[in-house]
N, CA, C and O atoms as a Maestro MAE file, in Angstrom:
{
 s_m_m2io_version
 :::
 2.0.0
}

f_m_ct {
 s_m_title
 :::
 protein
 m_atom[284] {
  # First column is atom index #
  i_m_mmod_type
  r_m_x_coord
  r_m_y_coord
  r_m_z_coord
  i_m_residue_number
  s_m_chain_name
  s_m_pdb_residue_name
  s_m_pdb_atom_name
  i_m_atomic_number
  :::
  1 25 -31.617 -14.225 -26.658 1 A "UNK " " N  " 7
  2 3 -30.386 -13.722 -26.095 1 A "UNK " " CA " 6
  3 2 -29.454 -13.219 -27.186 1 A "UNK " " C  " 6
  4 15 -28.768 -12.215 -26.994 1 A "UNK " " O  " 8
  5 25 -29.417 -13.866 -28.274 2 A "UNK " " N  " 7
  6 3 -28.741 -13.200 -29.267 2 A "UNK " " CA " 6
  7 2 -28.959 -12.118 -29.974 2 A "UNK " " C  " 6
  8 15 -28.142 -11.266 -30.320 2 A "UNK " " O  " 8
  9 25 -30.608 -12.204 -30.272 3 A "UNK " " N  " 7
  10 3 -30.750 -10.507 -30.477 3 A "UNK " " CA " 6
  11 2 -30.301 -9.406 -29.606 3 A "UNK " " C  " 6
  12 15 -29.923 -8.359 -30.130 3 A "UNK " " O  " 8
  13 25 -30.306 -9.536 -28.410 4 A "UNK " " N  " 7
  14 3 -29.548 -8.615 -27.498 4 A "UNK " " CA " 6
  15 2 -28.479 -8.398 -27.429 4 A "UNK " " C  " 6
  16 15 -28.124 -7.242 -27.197 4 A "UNK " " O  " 8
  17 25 -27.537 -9.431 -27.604 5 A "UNK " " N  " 7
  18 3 -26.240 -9.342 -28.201 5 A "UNK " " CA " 6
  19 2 -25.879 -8.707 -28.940 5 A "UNK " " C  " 6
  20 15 -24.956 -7.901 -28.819 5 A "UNK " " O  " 8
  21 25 -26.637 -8.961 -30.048 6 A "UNK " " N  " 7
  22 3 -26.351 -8.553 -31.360 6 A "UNK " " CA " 6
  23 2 -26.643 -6.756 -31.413 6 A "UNK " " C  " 6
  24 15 -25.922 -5.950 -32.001 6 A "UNK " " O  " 8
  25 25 -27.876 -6.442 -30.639 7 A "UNK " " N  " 7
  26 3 -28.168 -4.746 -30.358 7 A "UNK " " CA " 6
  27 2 -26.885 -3.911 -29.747 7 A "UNK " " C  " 6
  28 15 -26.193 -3.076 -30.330 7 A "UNK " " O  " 8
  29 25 -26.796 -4.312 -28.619 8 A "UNK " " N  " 7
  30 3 -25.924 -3.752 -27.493 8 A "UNK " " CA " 6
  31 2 -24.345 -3.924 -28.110 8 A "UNK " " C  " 6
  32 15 -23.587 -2.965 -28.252 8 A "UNK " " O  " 8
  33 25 -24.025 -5.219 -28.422 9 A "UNK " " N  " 7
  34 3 -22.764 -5.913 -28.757 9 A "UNK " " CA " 6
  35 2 -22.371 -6.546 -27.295 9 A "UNK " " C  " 6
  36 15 -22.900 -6.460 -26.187 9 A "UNK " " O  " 8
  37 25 -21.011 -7.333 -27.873 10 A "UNK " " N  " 7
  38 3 -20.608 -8.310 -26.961 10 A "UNK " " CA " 6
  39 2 -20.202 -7.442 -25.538 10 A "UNK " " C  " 6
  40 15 -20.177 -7.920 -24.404 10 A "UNK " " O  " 8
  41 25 -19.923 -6.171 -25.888 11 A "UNK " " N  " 7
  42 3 -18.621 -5.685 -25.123 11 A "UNK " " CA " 6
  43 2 -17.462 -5.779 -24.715 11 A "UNK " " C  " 6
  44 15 -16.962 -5.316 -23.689 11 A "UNK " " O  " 8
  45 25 -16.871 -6.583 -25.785 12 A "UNK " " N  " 7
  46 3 -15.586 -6.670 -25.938 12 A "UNK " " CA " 6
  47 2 -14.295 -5.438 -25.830 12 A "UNK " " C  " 6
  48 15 -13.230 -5.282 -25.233 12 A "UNK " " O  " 8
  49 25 -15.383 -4.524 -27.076 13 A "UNK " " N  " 7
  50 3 -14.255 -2.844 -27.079 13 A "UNK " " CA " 6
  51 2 -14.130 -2.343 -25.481 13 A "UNK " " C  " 6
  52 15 -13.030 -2.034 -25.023 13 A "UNK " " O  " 8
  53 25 -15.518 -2.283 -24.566 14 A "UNK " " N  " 7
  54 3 -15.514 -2.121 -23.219 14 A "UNK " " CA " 6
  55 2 -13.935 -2.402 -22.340 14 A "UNK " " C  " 6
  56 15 -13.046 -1.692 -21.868 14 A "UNK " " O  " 8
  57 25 -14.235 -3.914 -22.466 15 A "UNK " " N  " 7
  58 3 -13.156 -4.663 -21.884 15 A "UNK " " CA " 6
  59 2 -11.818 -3.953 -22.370 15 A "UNK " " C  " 6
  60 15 -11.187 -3.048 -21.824 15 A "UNK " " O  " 8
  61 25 -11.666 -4.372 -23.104 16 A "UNK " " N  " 7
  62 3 -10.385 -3.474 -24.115 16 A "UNK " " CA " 6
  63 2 -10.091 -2.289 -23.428 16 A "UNK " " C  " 6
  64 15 -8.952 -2.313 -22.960 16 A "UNK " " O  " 8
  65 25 -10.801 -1.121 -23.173 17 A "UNK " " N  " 7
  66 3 -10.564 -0.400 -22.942 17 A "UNK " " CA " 6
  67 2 -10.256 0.082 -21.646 17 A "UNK " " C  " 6
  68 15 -9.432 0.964 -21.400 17 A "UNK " " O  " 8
  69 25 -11.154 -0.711 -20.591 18 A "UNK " " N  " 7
  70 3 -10.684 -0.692 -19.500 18 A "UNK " " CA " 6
  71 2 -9.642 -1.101 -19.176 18 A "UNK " " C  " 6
  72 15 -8.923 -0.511 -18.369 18 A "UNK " " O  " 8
  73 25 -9.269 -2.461 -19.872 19 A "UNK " " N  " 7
  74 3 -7.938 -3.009 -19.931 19 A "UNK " " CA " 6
  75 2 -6.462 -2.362 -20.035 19 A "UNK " " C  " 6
  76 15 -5.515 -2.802 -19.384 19 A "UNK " " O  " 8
  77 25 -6.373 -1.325 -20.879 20 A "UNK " " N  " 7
  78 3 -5.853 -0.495 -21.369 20 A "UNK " " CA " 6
  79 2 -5.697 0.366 -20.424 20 A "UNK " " C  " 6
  80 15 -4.662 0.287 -19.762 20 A "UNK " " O  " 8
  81 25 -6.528 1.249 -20.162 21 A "UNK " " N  " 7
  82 3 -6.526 2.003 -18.720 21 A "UNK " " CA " 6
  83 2 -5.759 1.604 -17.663 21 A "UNK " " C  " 6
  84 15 -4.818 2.245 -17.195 21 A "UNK " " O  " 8
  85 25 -6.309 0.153 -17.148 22 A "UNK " " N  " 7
  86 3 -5.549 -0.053 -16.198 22 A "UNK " " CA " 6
  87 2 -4.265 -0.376 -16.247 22 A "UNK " " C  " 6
  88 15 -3.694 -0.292 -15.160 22 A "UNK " " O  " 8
  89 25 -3.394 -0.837 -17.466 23 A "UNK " " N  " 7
  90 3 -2.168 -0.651 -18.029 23 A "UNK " " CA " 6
  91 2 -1.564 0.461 -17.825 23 A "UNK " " C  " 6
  92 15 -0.436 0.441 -17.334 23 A "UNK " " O  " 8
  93 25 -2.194 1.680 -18.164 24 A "UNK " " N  " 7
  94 3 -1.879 2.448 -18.158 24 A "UNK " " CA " 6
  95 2 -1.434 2.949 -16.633 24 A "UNK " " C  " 6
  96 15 -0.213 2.961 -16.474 24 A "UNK " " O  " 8
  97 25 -1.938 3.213 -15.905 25 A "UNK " " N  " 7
  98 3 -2.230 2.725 -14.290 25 A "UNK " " CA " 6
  99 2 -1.180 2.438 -13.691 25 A "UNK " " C  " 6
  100 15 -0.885 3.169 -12.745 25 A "UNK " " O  " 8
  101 25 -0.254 1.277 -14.033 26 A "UNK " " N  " 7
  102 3 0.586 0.976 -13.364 26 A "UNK " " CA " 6
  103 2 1.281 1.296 -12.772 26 A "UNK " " C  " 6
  104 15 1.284 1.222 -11.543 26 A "UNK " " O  " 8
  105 25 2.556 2.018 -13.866 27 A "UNK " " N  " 7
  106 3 3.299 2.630 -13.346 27 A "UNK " " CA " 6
  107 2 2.611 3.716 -12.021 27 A "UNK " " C  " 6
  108 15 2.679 3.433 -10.825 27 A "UNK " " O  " 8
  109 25 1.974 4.956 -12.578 28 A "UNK " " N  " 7
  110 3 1.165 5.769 -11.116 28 A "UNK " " CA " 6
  111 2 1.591 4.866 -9.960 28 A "UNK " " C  " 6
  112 15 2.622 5.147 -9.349 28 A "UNK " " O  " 8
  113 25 0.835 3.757 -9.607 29 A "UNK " " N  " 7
  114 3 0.642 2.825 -8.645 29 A "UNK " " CA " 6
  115 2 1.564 2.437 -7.997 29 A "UNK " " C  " 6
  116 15 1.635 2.455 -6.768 29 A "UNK " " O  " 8
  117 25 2.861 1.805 -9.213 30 A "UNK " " N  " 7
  118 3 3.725 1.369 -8.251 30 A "UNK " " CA " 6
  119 2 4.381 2.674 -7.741 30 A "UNK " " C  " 6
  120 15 4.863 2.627 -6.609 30 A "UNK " " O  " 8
  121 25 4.450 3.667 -8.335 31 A "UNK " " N  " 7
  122 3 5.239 5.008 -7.892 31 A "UNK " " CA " 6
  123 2 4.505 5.441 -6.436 31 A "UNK " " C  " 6
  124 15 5.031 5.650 -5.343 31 A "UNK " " O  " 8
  125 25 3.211 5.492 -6.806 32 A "UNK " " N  " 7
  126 3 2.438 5.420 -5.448 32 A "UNK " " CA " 6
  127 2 2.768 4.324 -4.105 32 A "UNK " " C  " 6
  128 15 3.102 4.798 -3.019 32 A "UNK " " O  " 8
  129 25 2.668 3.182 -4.258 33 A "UNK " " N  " 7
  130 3 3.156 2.110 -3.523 33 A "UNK " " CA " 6
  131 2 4.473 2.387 -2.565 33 A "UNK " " C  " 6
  132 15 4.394 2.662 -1.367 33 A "UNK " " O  " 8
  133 25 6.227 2.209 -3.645 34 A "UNK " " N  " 7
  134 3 7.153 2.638 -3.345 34 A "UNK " " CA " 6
  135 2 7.167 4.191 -2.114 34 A "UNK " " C  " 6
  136 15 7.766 4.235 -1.039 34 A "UNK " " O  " 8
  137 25 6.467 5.097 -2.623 35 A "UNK " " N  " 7
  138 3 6.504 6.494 -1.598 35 A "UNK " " CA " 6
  139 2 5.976 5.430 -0.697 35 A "UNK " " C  " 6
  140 15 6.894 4.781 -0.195 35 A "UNK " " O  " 8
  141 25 4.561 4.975 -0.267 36 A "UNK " " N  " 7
  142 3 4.277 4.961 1.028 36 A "UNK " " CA " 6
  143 2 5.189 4.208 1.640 36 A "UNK " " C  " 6
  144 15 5.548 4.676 2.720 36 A "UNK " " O  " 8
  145 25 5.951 2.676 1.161 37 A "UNK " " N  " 7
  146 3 7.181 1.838 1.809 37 A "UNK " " CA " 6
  147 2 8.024 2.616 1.977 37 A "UNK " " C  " 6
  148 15 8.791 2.349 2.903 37 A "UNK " " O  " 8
  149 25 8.226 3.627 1.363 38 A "UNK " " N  " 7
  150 3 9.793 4.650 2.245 38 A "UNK " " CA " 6
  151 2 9.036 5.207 2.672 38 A "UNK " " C  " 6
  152 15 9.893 4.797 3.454 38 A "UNK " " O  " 8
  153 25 8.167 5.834 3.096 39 A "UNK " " N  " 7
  154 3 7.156 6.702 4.499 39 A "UNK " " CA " 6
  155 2 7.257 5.619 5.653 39 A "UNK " " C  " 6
  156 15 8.001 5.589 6.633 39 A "UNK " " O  " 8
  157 25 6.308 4.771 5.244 40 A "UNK " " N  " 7
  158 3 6.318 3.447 6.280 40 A "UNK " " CA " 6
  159 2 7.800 3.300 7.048 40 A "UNK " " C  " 6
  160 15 8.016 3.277 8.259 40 A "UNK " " O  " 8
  161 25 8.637 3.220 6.063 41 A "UNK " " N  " 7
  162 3 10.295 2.588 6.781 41 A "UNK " " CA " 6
  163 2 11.240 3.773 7.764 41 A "UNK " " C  " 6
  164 15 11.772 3.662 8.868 41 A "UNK " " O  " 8
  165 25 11.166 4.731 6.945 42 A "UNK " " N  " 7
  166 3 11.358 6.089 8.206 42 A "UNK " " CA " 6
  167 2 10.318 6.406 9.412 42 A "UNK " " C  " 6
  168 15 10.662 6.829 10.516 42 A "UNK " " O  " 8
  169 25 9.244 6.182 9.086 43 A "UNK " " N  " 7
  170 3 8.629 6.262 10.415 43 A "UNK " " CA " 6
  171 2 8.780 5.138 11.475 43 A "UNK " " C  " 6
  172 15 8.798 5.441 12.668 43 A "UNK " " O  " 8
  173 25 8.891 3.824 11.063 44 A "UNK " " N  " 7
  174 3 9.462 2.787 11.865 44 A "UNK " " CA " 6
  175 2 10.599 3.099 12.372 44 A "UNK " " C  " 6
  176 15 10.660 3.224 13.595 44 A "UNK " " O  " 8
  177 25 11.744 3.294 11.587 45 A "UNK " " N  " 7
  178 3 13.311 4.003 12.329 45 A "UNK " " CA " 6
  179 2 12.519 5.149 13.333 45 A "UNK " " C  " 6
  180 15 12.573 4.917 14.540 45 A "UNK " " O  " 8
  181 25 11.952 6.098 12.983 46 A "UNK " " N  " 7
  182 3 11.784 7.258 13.959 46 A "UNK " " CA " 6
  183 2 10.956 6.742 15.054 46 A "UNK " " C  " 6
  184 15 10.913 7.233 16.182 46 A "UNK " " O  " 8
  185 25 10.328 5.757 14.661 47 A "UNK " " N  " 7
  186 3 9.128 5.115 16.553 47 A "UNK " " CA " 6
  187 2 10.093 4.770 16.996 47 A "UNK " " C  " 6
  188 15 10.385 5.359 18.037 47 A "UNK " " O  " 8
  189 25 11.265 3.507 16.434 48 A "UNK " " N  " 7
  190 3 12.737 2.602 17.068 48 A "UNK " " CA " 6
  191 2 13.593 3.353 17.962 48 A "UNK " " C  " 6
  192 15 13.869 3.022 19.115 48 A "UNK " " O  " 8
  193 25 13.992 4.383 17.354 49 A "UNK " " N  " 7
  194 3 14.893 5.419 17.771 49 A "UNK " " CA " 6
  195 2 14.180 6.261 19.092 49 A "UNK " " C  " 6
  196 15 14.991 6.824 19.828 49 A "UNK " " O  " 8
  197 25 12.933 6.371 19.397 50 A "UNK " " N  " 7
  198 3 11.913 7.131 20.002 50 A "UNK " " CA " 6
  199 2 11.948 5.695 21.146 50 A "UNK " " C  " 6
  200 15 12.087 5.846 22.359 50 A "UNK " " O  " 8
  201 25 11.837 4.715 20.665 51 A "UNK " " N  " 7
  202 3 11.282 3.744 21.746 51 A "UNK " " CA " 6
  203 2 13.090 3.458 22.604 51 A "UNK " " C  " 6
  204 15 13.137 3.275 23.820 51 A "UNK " " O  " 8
  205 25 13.968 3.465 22.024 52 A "UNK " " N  " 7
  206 3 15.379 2.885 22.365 52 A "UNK " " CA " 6
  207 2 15.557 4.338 23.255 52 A "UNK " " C  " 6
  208 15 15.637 4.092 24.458 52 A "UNK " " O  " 8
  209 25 15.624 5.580 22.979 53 A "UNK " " N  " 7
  210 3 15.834 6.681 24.124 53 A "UNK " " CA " 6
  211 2 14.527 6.430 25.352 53 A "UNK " " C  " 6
  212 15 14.833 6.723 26.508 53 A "UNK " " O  " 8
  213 25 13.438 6.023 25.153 54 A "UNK " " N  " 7
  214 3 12.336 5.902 26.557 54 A "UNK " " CA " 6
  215 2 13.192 4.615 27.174 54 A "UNK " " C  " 6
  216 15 13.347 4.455 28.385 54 A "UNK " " O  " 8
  217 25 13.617 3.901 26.361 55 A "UNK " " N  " 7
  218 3 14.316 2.628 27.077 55 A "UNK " " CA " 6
  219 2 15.372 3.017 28.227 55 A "UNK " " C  " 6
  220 15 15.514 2.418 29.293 55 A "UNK " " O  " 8
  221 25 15.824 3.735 27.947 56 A "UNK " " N  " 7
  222 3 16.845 4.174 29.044 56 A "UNK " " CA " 6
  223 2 16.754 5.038 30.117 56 A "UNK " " C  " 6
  224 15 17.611 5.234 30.979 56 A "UNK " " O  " 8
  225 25 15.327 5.697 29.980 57 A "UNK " " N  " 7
  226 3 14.808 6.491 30.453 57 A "UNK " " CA " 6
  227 2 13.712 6.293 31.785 57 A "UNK " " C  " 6
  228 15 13.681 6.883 32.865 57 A "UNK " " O  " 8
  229 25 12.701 5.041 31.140 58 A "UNK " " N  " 7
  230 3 12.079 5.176 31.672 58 A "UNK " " CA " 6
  231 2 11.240 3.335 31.799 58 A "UNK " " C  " 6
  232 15 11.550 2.532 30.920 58 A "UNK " " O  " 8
  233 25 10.623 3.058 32.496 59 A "UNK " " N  " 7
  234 3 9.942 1.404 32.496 59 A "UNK " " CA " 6
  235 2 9.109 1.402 31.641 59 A "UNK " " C  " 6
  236 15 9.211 0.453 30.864 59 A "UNK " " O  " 8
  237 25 8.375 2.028 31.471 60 A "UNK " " N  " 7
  238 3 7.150 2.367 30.844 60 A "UNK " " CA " 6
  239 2 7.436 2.241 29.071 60 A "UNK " " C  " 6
  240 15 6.728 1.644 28.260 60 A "UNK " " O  " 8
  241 25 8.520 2.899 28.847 61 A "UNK " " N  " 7
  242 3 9.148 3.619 27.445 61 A "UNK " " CA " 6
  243 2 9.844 1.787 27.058 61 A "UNK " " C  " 6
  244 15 9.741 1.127 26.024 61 A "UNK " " O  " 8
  245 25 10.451 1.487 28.245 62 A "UNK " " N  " 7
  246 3 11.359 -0.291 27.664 62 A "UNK " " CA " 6
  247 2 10.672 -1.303 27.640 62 A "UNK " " C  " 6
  248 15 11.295 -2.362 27.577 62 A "UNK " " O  " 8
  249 25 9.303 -1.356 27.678 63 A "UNK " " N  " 7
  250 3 8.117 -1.975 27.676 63 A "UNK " " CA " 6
  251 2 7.963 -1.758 26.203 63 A "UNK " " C  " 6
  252 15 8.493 -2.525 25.400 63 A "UNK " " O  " 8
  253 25 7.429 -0.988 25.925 64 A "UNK " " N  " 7
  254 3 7.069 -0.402 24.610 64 A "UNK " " CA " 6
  255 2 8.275 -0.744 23.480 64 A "UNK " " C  " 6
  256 15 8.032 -1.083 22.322 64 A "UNK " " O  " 8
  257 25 9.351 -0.620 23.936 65 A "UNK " " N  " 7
  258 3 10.466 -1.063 23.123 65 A "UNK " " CA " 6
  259 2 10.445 -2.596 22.845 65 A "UNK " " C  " 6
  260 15 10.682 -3.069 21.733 65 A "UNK " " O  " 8
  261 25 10.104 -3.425 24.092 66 A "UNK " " N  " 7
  262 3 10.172 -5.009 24.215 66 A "UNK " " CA " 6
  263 2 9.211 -5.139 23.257 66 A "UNK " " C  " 6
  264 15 9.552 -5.830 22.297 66 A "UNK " " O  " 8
  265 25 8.091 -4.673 23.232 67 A "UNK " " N  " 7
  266 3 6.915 -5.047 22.330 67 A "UNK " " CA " 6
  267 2 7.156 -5.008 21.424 67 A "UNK " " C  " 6
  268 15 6.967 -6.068 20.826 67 A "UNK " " O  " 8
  269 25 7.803 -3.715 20.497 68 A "UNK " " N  " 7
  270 3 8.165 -3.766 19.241 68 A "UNK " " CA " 6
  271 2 9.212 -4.863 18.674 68 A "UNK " " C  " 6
  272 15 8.879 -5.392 17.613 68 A "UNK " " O  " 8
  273 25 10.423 -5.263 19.248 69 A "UNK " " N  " 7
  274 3 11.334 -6.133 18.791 69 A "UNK " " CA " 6
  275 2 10.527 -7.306 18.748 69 A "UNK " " C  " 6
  276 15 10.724 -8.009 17.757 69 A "UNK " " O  " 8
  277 25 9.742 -7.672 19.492 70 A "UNK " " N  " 7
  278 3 9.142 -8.971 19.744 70 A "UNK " " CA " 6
  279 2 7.963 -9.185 19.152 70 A "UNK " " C  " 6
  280 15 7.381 -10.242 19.396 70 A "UNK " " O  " 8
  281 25 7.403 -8.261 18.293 71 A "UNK " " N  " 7
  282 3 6.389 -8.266 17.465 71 A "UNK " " CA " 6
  283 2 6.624 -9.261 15.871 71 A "UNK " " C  " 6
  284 15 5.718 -9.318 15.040 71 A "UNK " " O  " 8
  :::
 }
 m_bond[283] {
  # First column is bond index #
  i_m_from
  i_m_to
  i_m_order
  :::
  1 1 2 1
  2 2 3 1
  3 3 4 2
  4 3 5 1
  5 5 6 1
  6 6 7 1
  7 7 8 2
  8 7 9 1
  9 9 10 1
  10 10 11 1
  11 11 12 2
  12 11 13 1
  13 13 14 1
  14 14 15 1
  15 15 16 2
  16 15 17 1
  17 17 18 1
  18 18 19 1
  19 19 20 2
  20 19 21 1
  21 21 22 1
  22 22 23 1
  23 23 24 2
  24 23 25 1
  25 25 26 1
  26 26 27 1
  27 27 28 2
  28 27 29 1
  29 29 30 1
  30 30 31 1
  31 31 32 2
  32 31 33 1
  33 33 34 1
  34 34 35 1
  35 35 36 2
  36 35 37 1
  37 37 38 1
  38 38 39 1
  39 39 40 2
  40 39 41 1
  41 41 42 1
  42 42 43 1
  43 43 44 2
  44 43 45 1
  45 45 46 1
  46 46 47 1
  47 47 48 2
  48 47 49 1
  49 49 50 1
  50 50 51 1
  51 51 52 2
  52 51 53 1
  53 53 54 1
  54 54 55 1
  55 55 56 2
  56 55 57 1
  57 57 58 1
  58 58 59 1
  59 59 60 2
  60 59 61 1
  61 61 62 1
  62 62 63 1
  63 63 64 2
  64 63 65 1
  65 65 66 1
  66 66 67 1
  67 67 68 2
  68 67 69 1
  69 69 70 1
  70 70 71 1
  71 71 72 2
  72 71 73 1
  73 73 74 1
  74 74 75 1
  75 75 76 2
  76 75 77 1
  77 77 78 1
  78 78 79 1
  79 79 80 2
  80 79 81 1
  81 81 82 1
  82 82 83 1
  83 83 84 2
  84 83 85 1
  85 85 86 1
  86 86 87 1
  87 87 88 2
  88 87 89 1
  89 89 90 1
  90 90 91 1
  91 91 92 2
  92 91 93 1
  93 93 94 1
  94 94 95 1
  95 95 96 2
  96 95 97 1
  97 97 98 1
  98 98 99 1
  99 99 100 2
  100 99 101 1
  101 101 102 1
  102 102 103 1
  103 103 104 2
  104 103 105 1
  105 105 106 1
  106 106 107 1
  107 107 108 2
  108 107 109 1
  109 109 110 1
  110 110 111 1
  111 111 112 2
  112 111 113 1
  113 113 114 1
  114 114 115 1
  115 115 116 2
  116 115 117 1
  117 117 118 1
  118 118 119 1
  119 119 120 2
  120 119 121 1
  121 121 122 1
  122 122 123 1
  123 123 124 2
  124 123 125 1
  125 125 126 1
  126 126 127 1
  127 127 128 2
  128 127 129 1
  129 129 130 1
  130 130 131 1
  131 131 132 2
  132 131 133 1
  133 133 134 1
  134 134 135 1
  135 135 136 2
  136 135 137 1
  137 137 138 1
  138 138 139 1
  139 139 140 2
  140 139 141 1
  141 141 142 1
  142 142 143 1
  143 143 144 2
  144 143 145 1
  145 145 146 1
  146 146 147 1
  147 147 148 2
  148 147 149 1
  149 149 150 1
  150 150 151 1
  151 151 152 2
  152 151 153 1
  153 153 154 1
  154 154 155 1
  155 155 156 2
  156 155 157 1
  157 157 158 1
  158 158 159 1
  159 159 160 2
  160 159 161 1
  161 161 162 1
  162 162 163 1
  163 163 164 2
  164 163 165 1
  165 165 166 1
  166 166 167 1
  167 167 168 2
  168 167 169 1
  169 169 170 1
  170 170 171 1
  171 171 172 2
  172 171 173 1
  173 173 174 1
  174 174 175 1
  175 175 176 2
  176 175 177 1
  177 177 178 1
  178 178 179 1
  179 179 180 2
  180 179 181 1
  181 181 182 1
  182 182 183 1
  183 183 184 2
  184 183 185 1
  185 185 186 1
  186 186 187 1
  187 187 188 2
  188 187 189 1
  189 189 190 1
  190 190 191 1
  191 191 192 2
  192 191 193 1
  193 193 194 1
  194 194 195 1
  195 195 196 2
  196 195 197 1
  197 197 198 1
  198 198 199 1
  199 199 200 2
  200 199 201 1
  201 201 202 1
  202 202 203 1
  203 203 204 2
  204 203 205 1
  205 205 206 1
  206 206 207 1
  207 207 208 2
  208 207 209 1
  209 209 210 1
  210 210 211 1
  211 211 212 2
  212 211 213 1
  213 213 214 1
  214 214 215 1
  215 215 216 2
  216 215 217 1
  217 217 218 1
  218 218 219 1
  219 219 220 2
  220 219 221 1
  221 221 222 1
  222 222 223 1
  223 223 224 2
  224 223 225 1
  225 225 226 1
  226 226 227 1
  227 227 228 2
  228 227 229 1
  229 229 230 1
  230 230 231 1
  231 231 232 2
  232 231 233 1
  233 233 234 1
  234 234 235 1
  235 235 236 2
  236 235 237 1
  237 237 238 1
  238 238 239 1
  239 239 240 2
  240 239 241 1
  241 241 242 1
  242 242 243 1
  243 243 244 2
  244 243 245 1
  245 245 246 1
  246 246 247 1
  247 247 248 2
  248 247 249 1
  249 249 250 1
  250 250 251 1
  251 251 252 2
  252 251 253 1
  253 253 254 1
  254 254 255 1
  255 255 256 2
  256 255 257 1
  257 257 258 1
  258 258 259 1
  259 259 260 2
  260 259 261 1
  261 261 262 1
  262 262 263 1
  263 263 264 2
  264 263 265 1
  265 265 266 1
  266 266 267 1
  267 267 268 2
  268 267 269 1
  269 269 270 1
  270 270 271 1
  271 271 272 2
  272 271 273 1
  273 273 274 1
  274 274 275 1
  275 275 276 2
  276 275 277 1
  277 277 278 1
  278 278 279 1
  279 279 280 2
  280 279 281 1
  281 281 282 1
  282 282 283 1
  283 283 284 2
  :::
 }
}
């Protein structure tokens, strides 16, 4: 097993480097992350706002509204 080791190496630099990468990564990610939670949070206001006008409108629409608050 150690001669193989010793051919190939430990792969330590490997690690390292991927390591690094994914450091690098981060930021992208959370920038990525943040957009979809403000996508996510306006589209919730826009279903809310969508479900609160069927509410007044209609049985069907204040059903759909009950579900959401109560979720």
């Amino acid at each position: 097993m150690s001669l193989f080791v010793k051919i190939l190496g430990s792969g330590e630099k490997v690690r390292k480097a991927r390591q690094e990468r994914k450091v690098d990564k981060l930021p992208e990610r959370e920038e990525l992350l943040n957009k979809k939670t403000e996508f996510l949070k306006k589209r919730i206001d826009q279903e809310l706002l969508c479900a609160k006008k069927n509410c007044r409108k209609n049985r069907r629409g204040e059903m759909f509204y009950k579900k959401l608050c109560f979720l």
